[in-house]
C-alpha positions in Angstrom: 46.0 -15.6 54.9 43.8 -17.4 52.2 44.7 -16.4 48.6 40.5 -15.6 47.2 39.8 -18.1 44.4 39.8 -17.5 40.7 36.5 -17.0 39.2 35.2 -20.0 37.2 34.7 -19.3 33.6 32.8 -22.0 31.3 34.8 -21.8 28.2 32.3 -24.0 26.1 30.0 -20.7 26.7 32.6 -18.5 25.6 33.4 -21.0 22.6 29.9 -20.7 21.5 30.2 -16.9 21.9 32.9 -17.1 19.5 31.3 -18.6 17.1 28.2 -16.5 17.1 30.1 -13.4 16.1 32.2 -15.8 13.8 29.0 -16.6 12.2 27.6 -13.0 12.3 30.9 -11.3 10.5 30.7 -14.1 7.9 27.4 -13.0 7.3 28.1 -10.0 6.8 30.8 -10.1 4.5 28.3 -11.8 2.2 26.0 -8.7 2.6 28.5 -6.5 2.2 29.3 -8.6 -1.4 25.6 -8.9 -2.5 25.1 -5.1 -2.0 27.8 -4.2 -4.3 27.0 -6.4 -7.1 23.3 -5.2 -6.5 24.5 -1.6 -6.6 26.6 -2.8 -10.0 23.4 -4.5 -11.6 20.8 -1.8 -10.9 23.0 1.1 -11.7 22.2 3.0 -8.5 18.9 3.4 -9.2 16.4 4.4 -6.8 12.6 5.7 -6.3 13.6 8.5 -4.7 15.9 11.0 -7.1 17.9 12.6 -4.3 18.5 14.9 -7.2 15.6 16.4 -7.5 15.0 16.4 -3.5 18.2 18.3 -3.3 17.0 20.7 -5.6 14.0 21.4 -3.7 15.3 22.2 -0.9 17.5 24.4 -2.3 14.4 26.5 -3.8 12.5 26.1 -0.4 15.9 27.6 1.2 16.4 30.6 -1.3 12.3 31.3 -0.5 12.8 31.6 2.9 16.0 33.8 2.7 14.0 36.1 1.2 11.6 36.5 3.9 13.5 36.8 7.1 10.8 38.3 9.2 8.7 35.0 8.4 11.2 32.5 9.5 12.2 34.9 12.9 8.2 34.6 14.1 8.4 31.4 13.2 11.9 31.1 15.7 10.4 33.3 18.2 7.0 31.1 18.7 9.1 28.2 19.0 11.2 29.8 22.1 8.0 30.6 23.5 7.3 27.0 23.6 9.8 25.9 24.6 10.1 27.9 27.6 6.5 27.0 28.7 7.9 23.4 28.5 10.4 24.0 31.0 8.0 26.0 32.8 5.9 22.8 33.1 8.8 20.7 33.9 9.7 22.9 36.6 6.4 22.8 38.2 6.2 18.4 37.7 9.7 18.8 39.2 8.1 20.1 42.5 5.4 17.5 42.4 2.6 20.1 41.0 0.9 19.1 37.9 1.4 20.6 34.6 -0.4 20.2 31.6 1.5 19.0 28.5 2.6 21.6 25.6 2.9 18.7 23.5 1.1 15.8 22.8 1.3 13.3 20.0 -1.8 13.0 17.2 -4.7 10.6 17.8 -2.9 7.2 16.4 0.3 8.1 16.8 1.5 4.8 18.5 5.4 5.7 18.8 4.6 7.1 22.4 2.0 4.2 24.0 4.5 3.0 26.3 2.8 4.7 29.7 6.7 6.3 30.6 6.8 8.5 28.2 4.1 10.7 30.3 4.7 8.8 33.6 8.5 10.0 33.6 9.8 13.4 33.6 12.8 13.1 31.2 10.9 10.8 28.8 8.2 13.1 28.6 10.2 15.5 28.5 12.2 14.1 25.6 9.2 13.3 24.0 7.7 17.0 24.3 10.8 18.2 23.5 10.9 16.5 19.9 7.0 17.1 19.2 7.7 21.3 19.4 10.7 20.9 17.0 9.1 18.9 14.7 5.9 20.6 14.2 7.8 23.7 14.5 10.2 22.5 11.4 6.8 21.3 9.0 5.2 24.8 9.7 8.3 26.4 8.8 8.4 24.4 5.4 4.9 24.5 4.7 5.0 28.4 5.4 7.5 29.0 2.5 5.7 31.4 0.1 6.3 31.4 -3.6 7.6 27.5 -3.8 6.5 25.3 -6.7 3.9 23.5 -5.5 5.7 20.2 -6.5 8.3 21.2 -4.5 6.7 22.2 -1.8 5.3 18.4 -1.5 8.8 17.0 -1.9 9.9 19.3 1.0 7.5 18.8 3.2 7.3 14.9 2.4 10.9 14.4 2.8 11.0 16.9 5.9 8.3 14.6 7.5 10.5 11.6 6.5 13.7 13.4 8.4 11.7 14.0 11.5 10.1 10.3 11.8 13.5 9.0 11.2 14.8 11.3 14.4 11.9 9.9 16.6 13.2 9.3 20.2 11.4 6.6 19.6 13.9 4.9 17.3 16.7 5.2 19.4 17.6 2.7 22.5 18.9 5.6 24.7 15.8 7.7 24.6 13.4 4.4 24.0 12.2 3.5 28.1 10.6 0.4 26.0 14.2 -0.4 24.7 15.7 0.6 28.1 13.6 -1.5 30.5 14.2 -4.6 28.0 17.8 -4.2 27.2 18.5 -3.9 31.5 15.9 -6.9 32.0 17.2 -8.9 29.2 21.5 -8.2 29.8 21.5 -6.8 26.4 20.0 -9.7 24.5 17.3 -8.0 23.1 20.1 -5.7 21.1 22.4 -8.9 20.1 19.3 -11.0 19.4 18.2 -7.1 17.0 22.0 -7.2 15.5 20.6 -10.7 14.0 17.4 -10.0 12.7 18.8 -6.8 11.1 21.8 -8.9 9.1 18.8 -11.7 8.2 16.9 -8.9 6.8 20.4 -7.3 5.0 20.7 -10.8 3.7 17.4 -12.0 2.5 17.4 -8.2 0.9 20.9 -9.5 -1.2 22.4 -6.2 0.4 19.6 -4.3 0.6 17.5 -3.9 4.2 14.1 -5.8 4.0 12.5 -5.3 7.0 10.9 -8.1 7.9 7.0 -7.1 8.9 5.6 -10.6 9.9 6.8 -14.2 10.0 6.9 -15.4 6.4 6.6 -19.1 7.6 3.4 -19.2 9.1 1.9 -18.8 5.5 1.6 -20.7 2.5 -0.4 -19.5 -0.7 -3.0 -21.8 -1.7 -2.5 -23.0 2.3 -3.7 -20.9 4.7 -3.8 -17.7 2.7 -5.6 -17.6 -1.2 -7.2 -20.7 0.2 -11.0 -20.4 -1.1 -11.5 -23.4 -3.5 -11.7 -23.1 -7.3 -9.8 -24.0 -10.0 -7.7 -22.4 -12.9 -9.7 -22.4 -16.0 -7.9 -20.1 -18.6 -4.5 -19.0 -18.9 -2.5 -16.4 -21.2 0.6 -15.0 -20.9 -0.3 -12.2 -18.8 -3.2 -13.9 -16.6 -4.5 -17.2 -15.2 -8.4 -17.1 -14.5 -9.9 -18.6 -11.4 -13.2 -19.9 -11.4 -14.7 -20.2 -7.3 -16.4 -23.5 -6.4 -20.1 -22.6 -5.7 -20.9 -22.6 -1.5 -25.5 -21.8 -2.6 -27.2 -24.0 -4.7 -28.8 -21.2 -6.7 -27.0 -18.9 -8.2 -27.4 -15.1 -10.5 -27.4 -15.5 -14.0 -25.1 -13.1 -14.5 -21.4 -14.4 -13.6 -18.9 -12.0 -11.3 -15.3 -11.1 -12.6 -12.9 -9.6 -10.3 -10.0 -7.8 -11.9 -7.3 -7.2 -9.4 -4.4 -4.3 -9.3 -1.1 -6.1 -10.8 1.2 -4.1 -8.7 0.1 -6.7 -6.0 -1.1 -9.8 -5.4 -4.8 -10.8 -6.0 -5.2 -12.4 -2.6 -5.8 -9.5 -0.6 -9.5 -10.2 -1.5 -8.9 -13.6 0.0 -6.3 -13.8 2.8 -8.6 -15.9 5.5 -12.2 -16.9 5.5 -13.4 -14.6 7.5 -12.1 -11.1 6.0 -12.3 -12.6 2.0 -14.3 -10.6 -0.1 -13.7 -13.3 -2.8 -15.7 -15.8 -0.1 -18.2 -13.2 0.9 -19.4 -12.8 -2.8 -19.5 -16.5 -3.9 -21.5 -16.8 -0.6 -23.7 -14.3 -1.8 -24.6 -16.4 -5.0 -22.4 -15.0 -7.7 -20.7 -17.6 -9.6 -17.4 -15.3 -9.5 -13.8 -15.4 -11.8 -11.0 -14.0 -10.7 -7.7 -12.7 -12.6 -4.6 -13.9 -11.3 -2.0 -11.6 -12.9 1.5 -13.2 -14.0 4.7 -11.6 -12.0 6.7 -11.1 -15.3 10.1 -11.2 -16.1 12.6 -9.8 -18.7 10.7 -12.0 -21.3 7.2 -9.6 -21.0 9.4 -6.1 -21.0 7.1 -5.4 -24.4 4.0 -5.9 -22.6 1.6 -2.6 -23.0 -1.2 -1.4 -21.0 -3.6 -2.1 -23.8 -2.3 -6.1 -23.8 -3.4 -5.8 -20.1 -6.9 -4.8 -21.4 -6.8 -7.1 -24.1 -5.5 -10.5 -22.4 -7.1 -9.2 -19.1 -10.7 -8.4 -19.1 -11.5 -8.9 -22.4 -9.9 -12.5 -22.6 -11.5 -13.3 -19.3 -15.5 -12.1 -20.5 -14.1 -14.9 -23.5 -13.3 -17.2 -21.3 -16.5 -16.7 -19.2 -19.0 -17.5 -21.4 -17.0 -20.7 -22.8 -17.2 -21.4 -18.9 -20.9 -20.6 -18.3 -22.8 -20.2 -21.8 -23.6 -16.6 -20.3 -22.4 -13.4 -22.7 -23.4 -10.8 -19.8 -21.3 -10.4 -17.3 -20.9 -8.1 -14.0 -17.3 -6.7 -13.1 -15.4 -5.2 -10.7 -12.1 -3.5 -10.3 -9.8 -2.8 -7.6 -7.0 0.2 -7.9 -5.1 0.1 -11.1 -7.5 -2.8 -12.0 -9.9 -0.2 -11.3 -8.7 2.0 -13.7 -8.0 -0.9 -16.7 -11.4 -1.2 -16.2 -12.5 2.3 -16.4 -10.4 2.1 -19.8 -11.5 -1.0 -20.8 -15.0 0.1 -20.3 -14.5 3.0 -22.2 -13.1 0.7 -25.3 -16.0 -1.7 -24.9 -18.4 1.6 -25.5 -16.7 3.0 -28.6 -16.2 -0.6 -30.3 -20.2 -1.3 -29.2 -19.4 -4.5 -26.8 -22.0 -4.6 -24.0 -21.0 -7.7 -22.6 -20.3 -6.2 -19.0 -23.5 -5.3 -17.1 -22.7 -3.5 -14.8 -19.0 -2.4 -13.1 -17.8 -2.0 -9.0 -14.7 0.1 -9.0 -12.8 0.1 -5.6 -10.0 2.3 -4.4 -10.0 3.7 -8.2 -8.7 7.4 -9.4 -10.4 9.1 -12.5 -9.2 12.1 -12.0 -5.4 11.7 -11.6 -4.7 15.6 -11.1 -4.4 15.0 -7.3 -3.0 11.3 -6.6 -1.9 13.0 -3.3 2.2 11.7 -1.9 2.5 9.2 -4.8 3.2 12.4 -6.5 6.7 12.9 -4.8 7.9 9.8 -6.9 7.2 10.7 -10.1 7.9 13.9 -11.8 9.8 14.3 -15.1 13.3 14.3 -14.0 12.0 10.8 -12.3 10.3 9.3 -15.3 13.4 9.7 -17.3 15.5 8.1 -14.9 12.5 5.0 -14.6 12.6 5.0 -18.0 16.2 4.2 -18.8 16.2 1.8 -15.8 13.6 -0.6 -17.0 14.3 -0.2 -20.6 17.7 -2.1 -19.5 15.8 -4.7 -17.1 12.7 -5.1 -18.9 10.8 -4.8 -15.4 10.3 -2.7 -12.4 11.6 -4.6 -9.5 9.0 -5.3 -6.6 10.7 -3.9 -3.9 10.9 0.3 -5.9 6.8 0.1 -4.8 6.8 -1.6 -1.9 9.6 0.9 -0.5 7.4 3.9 -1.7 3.8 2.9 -0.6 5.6 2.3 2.5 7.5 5.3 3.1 4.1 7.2 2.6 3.3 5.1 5.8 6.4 5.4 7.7 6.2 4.9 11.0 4.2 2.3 10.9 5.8 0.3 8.0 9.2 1.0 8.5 10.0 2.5 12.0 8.0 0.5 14.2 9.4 -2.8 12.6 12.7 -1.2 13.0 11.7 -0.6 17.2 9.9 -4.0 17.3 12.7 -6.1 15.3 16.4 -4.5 16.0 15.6 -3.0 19.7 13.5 -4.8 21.8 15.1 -8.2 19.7 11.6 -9.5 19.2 10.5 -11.7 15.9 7.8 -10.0 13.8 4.1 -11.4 14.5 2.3 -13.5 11.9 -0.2 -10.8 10.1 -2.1 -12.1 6.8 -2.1 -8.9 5.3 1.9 -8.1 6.1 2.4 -11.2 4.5 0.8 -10.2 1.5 2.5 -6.5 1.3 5.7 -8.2 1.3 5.1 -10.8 -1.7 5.2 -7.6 -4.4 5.2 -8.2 -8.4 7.3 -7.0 -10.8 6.2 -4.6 -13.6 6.7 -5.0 -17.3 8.7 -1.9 -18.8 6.3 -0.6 -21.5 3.3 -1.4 -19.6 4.5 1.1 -16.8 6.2 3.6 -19.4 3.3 4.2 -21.1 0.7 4.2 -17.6 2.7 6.4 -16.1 2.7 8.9 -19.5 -0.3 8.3 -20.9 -2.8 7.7 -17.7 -0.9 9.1 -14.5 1.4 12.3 -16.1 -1.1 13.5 -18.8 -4.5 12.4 -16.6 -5.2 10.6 -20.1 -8.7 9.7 -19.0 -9.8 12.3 -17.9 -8.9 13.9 -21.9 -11.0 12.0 -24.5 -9.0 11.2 -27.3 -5.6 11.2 -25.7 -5.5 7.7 -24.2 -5.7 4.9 -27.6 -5.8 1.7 -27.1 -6.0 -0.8 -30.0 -6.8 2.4 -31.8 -9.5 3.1 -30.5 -9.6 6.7 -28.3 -10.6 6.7 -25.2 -13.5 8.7 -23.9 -14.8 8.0 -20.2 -18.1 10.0 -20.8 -19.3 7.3 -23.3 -19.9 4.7 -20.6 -22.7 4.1 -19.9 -22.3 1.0 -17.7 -23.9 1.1 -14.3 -21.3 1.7 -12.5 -21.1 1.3 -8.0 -17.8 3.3 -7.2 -16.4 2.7 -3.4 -13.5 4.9 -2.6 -12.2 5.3 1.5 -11.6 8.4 3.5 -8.1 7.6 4.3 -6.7 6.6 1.0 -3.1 8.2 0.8 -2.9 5.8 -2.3 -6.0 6.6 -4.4 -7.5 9.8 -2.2 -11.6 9.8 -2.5 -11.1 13.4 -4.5 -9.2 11.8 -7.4 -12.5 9.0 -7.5 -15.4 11.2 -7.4 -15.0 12.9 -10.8 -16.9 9.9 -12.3 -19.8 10.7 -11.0 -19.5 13.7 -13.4 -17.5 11.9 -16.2 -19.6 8.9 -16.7 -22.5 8.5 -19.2 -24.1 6.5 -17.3 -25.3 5.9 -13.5 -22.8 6.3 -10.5 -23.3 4.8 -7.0 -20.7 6.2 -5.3 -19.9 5.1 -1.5 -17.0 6.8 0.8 -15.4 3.9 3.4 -13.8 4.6 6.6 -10.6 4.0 6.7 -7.8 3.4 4.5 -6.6 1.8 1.1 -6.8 -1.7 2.2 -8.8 -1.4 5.5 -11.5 0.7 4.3 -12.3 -2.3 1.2 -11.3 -5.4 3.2 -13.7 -4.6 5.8 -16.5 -7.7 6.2 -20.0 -7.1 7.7 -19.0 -9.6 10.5 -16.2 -7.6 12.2 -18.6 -4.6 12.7 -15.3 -2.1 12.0 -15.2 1.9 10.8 -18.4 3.0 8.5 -19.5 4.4 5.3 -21.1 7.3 3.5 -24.0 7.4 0.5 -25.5 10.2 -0.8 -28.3 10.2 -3.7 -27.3 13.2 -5.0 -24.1 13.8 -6.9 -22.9 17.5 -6.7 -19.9 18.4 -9.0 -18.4 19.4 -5.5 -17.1 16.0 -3.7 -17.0 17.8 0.0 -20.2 18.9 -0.8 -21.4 15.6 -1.3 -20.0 14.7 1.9 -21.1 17.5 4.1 -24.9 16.0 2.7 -23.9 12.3 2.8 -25.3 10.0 5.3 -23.5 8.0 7.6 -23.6 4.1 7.9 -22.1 2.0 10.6 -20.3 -1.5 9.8 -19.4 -2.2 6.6 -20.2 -0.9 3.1 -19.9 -5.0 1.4 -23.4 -5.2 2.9 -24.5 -2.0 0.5 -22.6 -3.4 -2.4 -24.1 -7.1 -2.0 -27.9 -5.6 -2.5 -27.1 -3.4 -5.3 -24.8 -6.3 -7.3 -27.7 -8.2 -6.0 -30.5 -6.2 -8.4 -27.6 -6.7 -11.1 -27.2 -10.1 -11.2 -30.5 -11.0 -12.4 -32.4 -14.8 -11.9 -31.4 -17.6 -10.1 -30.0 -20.5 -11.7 -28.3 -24.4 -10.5 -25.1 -23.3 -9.5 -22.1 -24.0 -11.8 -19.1 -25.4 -10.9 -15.5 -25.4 -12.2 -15.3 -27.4 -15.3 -19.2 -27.7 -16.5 -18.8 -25.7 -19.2 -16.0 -25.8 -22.4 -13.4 -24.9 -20.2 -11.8 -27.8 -18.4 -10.1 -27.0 -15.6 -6.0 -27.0 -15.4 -5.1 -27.0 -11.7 -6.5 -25.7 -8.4 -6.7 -22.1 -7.7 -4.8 -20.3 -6.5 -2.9 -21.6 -9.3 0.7 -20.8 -10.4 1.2 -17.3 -11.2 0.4 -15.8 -8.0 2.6 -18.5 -6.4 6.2 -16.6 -8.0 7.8 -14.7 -5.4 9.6 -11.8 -6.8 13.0 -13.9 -5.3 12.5 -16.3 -7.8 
């Protein structure tokens, strides 16, 4: 009788394999290290005041106490679904069709793979989490007598709770996961346990979910590439003046004043989707503000040194640059609303030096600013408050985490699917590359925007916003003004932007864009993507300007470029960088928009 031979084991494999998880539980002690002394140096603060979230919920919970009746038709609709589910399980069970009780929204990309309707349980797993979480937000939103602030934390943070339950999350109720972790021997989940302790690290502690591959880009590289050069600089601002691509251009120079929550180079991540390109192309001669990413050193920073070493430096700076004293100007989201200020202060003071202004993605009326509204109430400002009176900033990461939880599943969940179960490495993306390089904001500067312009709507009350003494009133300008706002905005919604078509003292052109915040305003004429609105009129209603608007396909840069067009007066040689009194002092992008909030 033959004794069966020992299996064969390679132990350089299971050396390596040793030192993988060596490596992996030395990594994460120093997580583990790096999230307490982050907990110890930010004091526990956080965006979201579980405080205050707690005590909503408690209210929403002593509403619906007191009405029982509510919450049992609420329970009894809900068994009635779900017994027609089983009913239609039943029947798939016996190879008869059935048609779905559930189904997910239009976008809703959680449930593309083809087994979530092709097999029973999956659907039926899938099904089964749809009823109970539509069931759960009617049940919250159906709470009667609930402040309405709380009712939008509830039903924010419920929506938060139920995305975070997704089946989809989950590698036992993922077939994706399932398919990949029995194809792959588990690699996909080993290769996930990686990228989740790279992101714990890079994060110093805390989890920063990698949305793209940070090395296929370089600023000034491959992304804020369009060439120009740096031809003013102040403390708070470096301004980039565009080479020339026509031989004629307007008269009238082009300044571009970017939101300083982010980056300026979402108006100029590649050629072919750069709005900064598309208008030099057009024959502006066009300046750009690249805003500083401060440190402790600019805590005392205001929102009036934003106007006043912003904007107005910059319309200094132009004419030095070009001899011209007339200027066009356009701002982007909080840039936007700088300029809506700063326009304002030009009008009281008697400066006319800015022709006419394009506001994008720009609330007037900040009454409804829609989800942002769940960050900041009171109880929340106070806490802000303290915290960056100790820092002297507001770290990067406290907006990045809050635009994107008002996007969850797809900026958080489906990296979390993609990157930690199916093991894969996040995609190079231009624009996820840009929503991860955030900026830091100076303490006073956001105190008093958040006081002043976002709590007290200071703009839309004359007299109650001053800056440099001077009140503001948003019904003295008189500025022609095109104002582009998107359909989709959960940032800026198009309500809060149409009041200054009734505000302003002067002409409005105002635009609606498909799509979103970014989408809807980076959106060139060449990719032929979503549509836009116009209407002539301007009702004091906005949805009844849009049930009279007419629709456009393609893009709305097309509309803007003929109306900037009539703005920017005659042709003249085209200027280049350094023609002028201002010599240039380094290539754009230049240096400011090149520190990372890691450094």
């Amino acid at each position: 009788m033959t004794m069966s031979k020992e299996p064969e084991f390679d132990t350089s494999d299971w050396a390596q394999v040793g030192a993988n998880w060596a490596a992996l539980a030395e990594k994460s002690q120093r997580i583990v290290q790096a999230f307490a002394e982050r907990q110890a140096e930010d004091g526990g603060f956080s965006i979201v005041d579980t405080q205050s979230v707690n005590r909503a919920f408690l209210e929403m919970m002593t509403k619906m106490a007191a009405d029982p009746f509510r919450l049992a038709d609420a329970q009894v609709q809900f068994w009635q679904d779900s017994a027609r589910l089983w009913q239609s399980m039943a029947l798939r069970m016996q190879g008869q069709s059935a048609e779905s009780v559930a189904e997910p929204n239009a976008g809703d990309r959680r449930f593309k793979d083809p087994a979530w309707n092709d097999e029973l349980v999956f659907d039926y797993i899938k099904q089964s989490y749809l009823l109970s979480s539509r069931w759960m937000e009617s049940v919250v939103g159906d709470v009667r007598g609930l402040d309405p602030q709380d009712k939008e934390k509830v039903e924010f943070y419920t929506r938060q709770f139920l995305s975070a339950l997704s089946p989809s999350n989950f590698a036992m109720t993922n077939p994706a996961v399932l398919k990949k972790t029995t194809e792959s021997g588990g690699e996909n989940l080993v290769k996930g346990l990686e990228h989740l302790l790279e992101d714990l690290e890079k994060g110093k502690g805390r989890l920063k979910i990698s949305m793209t591959d940070e090395s296929a880009f370089e600023v000034g590289k491959n992304v804020a590439a369009s060439p120009g050069k740096v031809v003013f600089q102040n403390e708070l601002m470096q301004l980039i003046q565009y080479d020339p691509t026509t031989e004629k251009v307007h008269k009238r120079p082009m300044l571009f004043v970017p939101p300083w929550i982010n980056k300026f180079y979402v108006m100029d991540l590649q050629p072919k989707n750069s709005l900064i390109k598309w208008t030099v192309d057009q024959g502006h001669t066009l300046f750009v503000i690249s805003w500083v990413n401060p440190r402790k050193e600019l805590a005392h920073k205001d929102f009036q040194d934003y106007m006043r070493e912003g904007p107005l430096a910059a319309l200094d700076a132009i004419e030095q640059a070009t001899g011209e004293r007339e200027v066009n100007a356009l701002g982007f989201c909080i840039g936007g609303i700088l300029m809506v200020a700063t326009l304002a202060y030009m009008a009281a003071v008697g400066d006319k030096r800015i022709n006419s202004a394009t506001l994008l993605a720009t609330m007037v009326d900040l009454q409804d600013v829609g989800e942002v509204s769940v960050f900041i109430d009171e109880t929340q400002l106070e806490s802000l408050e303290q915290h960056v009176g100790e820092k002297g900033y507001l770290e990067g990461h406290h907006m990045a985490e809050m635009f994107n939880m008002m996007r969850e599943n797809d900026l958080i969940w489906s990296f979390v699917v993609n990157n930690y179960l199916m093991g894969r490495d996040p995609m190079p993306f231009d624009l996820l590359y840009w929503n991860a390089d955030s900026t830091r904001l100076p303490a006073t500067m956001l105190v008093t925007y958040l006081r002043k312009v976002y709590r007290d709507n200071g703009l839309m009350h004359p007299a109650h916003l001053v800056l440099d003494d001077v009140p503001i009133d948003i019904g003295k300008i008189e500025t022609p003004c095109y104002m582009l706002a998107t359909k989709d905005d959960h940032i800026a919604p198009w309500i809060s932007s149409y009041p200054a078509t009734q505000s302003f003292g002067g002409s409005v052109r105002f635009v609606l864009g498909a799509s979103g915040h970014i989408a809807g305003v980076i959106n060139p004429p060449a990719a032929n993507k979503y549509c836009y609105w116009t209407n002539a009129k301007s009702p004091a209603d906005a949805e009844a300007w849009f049930e009279d608007a007419e629709r456009h396909d393609g893009s709305w840069w097309a509309d803007w470029g003929k109306w900037l067009a009539r703005k920017g007066g005659a042709k003249v040689p085209a200027r280049k960088p350094g023609d002028g009194k201002l010599k240039p002092i380094e290539d754009a992008p230049g240096a400011y928009v090149k520190v990372r909030i890691s450094e």
